[in-house]
N, C-alpha and C positions, 0 to 999 in steps of 0.2 A: 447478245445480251451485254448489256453493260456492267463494266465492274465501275462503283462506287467508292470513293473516300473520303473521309470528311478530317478536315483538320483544320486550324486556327492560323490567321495571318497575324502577329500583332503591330500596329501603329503606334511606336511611344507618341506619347503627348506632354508636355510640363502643364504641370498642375498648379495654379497659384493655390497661395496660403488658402485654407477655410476661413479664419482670422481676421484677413484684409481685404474687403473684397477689392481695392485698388491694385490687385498685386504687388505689394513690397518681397521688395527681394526679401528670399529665406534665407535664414543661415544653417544649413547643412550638419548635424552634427549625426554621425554614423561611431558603428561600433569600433573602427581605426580610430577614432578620438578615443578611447576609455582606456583608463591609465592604472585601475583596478575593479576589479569584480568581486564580490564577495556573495555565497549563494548558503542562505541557512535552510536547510531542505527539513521536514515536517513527514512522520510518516501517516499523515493524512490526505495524502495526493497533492500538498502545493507547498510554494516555497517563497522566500522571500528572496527577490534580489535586487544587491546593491552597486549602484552601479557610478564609478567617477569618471566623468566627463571633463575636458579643457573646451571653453567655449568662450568665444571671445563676442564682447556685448559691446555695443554702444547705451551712450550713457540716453534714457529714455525708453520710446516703445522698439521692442525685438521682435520679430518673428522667426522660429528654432522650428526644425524638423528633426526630432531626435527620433532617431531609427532604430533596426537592428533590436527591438524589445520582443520579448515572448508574445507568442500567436495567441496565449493562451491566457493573455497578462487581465487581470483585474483594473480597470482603470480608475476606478472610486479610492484604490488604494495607492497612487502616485501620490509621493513625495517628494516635492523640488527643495534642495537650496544651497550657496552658494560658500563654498568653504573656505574660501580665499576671500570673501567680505560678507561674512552671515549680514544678514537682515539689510543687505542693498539689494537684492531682487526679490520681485515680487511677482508671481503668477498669475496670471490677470484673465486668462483664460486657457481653457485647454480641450482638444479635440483627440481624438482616437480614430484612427481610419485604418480599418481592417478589412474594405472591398480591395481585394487582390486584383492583380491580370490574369485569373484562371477562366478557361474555356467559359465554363457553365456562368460565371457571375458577367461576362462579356454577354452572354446570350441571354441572360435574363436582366441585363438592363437595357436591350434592342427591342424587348418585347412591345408590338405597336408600331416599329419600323420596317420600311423595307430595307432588304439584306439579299445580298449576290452571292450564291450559289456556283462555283467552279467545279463543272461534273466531268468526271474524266469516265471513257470508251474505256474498252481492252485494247485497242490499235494505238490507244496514246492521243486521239485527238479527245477536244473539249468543248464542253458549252457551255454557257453559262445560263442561268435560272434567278431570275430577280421575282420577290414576293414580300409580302407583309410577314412578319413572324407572330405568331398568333401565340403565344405558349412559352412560358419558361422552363427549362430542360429540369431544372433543378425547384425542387418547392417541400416548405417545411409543411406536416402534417402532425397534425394530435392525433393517437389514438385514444379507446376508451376510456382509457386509465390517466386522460391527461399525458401523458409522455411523448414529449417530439418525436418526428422521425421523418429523417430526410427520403424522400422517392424522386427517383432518377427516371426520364424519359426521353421518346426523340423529340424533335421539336416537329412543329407542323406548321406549315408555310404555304399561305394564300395567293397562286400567281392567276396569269388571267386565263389559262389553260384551264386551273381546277386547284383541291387541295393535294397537299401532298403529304405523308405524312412518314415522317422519319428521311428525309432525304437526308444522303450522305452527300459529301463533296467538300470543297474548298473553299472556308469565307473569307470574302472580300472586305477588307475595309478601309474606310481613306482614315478613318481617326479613331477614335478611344471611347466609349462613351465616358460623360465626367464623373470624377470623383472615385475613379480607381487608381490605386497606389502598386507599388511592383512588391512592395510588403509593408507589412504595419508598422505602423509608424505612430509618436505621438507628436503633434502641433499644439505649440503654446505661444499665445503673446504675456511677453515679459516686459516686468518696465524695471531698469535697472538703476539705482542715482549713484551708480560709479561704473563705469565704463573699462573697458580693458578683456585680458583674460582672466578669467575664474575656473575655476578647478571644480566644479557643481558635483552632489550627488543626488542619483536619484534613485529613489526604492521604490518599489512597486511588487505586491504580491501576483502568482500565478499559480495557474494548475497544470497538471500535465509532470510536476516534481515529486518523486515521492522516492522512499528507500524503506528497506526491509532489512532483517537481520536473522541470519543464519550460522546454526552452532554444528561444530562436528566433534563427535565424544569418542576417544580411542579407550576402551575399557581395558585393563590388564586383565590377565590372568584367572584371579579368580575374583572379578570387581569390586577390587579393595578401592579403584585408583584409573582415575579417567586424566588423558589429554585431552584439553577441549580447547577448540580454535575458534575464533567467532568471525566472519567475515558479513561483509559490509555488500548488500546490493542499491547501486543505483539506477534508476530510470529519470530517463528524461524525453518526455514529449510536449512539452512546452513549446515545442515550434523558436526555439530561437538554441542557437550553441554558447558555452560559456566558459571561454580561452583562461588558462592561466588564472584559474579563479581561488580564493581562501573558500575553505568548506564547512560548514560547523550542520551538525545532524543534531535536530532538537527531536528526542526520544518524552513522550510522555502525550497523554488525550488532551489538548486544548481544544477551548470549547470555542465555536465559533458560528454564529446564528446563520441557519439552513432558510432559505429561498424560500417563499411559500409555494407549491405547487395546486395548481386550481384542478381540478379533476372534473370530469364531466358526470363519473359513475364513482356509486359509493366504493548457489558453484561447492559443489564441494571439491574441494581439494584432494589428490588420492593418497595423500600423506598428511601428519601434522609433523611437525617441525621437531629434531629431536629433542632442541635445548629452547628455552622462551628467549625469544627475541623484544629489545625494546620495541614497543606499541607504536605505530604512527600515528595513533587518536589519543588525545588525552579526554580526559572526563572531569567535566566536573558539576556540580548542582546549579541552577539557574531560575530564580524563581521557585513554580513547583515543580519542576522538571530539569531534564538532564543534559547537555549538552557536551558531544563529542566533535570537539575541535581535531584537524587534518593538521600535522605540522609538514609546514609548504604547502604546494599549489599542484592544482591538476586541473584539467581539462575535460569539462561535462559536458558533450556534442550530443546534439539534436538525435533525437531517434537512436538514441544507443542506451545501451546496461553495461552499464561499469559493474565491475567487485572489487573489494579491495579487504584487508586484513583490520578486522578491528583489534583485537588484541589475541592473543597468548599463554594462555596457563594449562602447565605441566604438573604431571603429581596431583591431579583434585584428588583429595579421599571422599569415596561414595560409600555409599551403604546398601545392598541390596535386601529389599525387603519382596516376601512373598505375600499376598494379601486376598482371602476369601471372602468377598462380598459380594453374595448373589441377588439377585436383582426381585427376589420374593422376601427378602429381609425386612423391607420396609413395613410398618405394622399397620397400614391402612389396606393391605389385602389380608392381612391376618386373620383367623376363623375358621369356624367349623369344617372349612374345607378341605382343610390337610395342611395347606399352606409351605406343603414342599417345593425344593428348591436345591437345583445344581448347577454347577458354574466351573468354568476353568477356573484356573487361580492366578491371578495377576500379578507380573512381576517388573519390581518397579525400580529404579536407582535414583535415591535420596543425597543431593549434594547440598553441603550447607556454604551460603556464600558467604566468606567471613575472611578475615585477611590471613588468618594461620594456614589455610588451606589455599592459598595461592589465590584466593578471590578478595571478595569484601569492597565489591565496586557495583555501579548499578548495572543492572547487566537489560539491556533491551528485549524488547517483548520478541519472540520468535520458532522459530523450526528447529528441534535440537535432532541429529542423526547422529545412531552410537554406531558404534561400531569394533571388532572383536579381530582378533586374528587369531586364527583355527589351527592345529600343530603343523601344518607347513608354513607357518608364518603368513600367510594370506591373509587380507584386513577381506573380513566380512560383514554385511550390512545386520544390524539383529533389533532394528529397532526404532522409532524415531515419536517424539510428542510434541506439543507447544506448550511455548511458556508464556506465559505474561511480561509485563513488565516485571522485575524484582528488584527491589532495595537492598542496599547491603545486609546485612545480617541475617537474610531470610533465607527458608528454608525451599528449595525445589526439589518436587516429584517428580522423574522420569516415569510414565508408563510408556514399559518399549514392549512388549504383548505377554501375552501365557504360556504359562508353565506347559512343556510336554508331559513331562513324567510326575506331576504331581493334581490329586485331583480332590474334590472337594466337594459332600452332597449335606444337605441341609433337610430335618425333617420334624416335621409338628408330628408330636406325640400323643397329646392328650390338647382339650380345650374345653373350658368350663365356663360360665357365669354364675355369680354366686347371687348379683344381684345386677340389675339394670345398665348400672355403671360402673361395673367391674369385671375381668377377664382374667383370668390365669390358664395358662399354658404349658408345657414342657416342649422344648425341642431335644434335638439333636444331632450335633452339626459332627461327620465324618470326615476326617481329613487322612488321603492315605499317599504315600511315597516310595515311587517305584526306582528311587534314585539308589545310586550307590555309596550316598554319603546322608548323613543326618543332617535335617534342615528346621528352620523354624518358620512357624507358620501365624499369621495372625490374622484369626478369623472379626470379621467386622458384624457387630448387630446392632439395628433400629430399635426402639422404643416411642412411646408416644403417651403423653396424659401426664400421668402420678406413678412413675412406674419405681418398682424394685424387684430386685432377683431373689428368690425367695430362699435357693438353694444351686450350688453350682457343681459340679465336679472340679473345675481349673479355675484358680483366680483370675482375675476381669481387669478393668481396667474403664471406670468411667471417664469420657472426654470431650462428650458435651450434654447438656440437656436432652438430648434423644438418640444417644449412641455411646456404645462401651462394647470393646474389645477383649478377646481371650488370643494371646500369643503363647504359643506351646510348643513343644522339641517334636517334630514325627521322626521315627528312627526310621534309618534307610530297610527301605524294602519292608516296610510295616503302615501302623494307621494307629493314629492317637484319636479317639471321641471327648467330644464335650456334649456333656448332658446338664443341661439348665432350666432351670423352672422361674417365669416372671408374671408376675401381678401387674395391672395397668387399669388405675382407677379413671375415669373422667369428668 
């Protein structure tokens, strides 16, 4: 029986310009010419980059093979121009070639040709197999939903024997077929009216860039008082690397018009740092959004996740607040039905970002993990939520989970209508503490329509059009009730 392999010969070939079809010499310009990078990454999966080039022009028509750009680059969004003499070049045409030298895009531009077959024996001898190739290995498909999706297959190959289908073995080939490149590349013809070197920059957006941000909160003691560290994730699969590059991270939603789609059917760290060290991002406003500039330069290679330290702050003062909001509160299940309702009681830590408290900077939208350390000094995990973006002076909710030893039962007492569009009620919400210290509790309630409280046991606390709050002392190892009575006209 034969064993089978299939593998790829490649034949370089030079490619004249798209551009010319005379072939004029190109002038080469690769990522060893670029004299600065500069990469503003977006956390909306793409990024902008800036890219200087030395390219040396004669005076007239050019034709440039500028390489080395992202797999993933937007081409509608190249920007050329020349820093060393603004507005002496001019752009006059420009091509994108992004058929590679991979296996499958070589066999799917042979399709329609004969192609030679190198089959190897188990003994080490060989034959070879020449045939038409009927099929492309590689073919885009829509599913129902509209949505591409690539299906991978063997190829099948017509000789004078018969079909064959999935042969494996060795391809032969004397040449290339045209118009494949060894990577992407952009081709411009340029007409330059001064001649020389020029220092050129070119920008161009891609995707495949994106970054995230992640927070780690050390609580004290008795969560008066959080370390919190922010670090920085980057991703990069953009298909291109980016050496020794300036880095600025624009934090905020820009809006940017989405493709139409045709459809066919309807790191944490295991420490935080004892003392705050200066930040290596600065921040600052930009537009409507916020930008954190890298001071100095790093290196964001192709297929990898960098982290890096966005800033630093020791000593936050938190607030731990405990909070009874059962999920039968809201007053459109409310009625004759009893309308009871119990719930853990949720425990939350309130930082205000403001610059007395070590913050008052914008702080990026993200993953915050708190964390606690237990009487052997062990840092333990107790917790984690997202946040949004935040501005300075705003206030963030940690929910890091529920209370063990504190619990909380809610219950409709009475329910009446006096007329069509009116309801009165009494509850009774039970809040009880198995703790060994006195805590405060603050229970949350809905409303809806025209509403007032008729009569309460604990004072309240309206805080918005359809919700007002009772916050009360439970003593340890006891249970404080609140009995209230509401009216709700419509």
């Amino acid at each position: 029986m034969k064993k089978l392999i299939f593998s790829t010969m490649l034949v370089m070939a030079v490619l004249p310009c798209a551009s010319d079809p005379a072939g004029a010499q190109e002038k080469q310009v690769s990522g060893k010419n670029s004299k600065n990078i500069a990469l503003t990454i977006y956390n909306q999966n793409f990024g902008l980059v800036k890219d200087v080039r030395e390219i040396e022009l004669d005076k007239g028509i050019n034709f440039v093979r500028f390489s080395d750009v992202a797999a993933a680059i937007d081409p509608t969004t190249v920007n050329f121009m020349s820093l060393t003499a603004p507005n002496t070049v001019v752009v006059r045409e420009q091509n994108y070639q992004y058929d590679v030298m991979d296996r499958d895009t070589i066999l799917n531009k042979l399709v329609g040709e004969t192609i030679t077959l190198k089959r190897y024996a188990d003994n080490g001898s060989s034959t070879e197999t020449t045939g038409e190739l009927l099929n492309p290995p590689i073919v885009t498909i829509v599913d129902t939903n509209g949505n591409p999706r690539t299906k991978h297959s063997g190829i099948v190959l017509k000789t004078d024997d018969g079909i064959l289908v999935s042969p494996a073995g060795e391809l032969k080939l004397s040449a290339l077929p045209k118009d494949l490149v060894p990577k992407p590349a952009l081709l411009w013809k340029l007409e330059a009216s001064k001649g020389g070197l020029h220092d050129t920059e070119i920008s161009y957006q891609t995707r495949g860039l994106s970054w995230r941000c992640d927070y780690v909160a050390v609580a004290n003691d008795d969560d008066s008082q959080v370390d919190l560290t922010s670090w920085v994730t980057l991703d990069n699969k953009s298909g291109s690397s980016y050496k020794n590059a300036s880095l600025k991270l624009l934090a905020g939603d820009v809006h940017r018009v989405q493709p139409q789609v045709h459809r066919r059917m309807s790191l944490m760290k295991s420490a935080v740092a004892e003392a705050a060290m200066d930040n290596q991002f600065s921040e600052k406003s930009f537009a409507e959004y916020h930008l954190y500039s890298l001071a100095g330069r790093t290196n964001v290679n192709n297929n990898e996740t960098k982290q890096m330290s966005l800033f630093n702050a020791n000593g936050v003062p938190t607030r731990k607040l405990y909070l009874f909001e059962p999920q039968g509160a809201h007053p459109v299940i409310y009625g004759g039905d009893g309308g009871d309702a119990g719930k853990k009681i949720n425990v939350k830590l309130e930082i205000e970002n403001v610059k007395k408290n070590n913050l008052g900077m914008a702080l990026p939208k993200g993953k915050v993990r708190v964390y606690k350390r237990d009487s052997d000094g062990a840092l333990q995990f107790v917790g984690e939520d997202l946040i949004d973006h935040t501005p300075r002076d705003e206030k963030i909710r940690l929910y890091i989970g529920d209370a063990f030893d504190l619990v909380g039962e809610r219950k409709q007492m009475s329910y009446t209508r006096p007329n069509q569009r009116t309801t009165r009620a009494t509850y009774q919400i039970s809040l009880r503490n198995h703790k060994d210290e006195d805590v405060e509790i603050t229970a949350v309630e809905h409303a809806s329509g025209d509403w007032k409280i008729k009569s309460s046991s604990h004072k309240y606390k309206k805080t918005s059009s359809s919700k007002f709050e009772f916050t009360v002392n439970v003593p340890k190892r006891g249970e404080t009730v609140i009995d209230y009575e509401i009216e709700m006209r419509y």
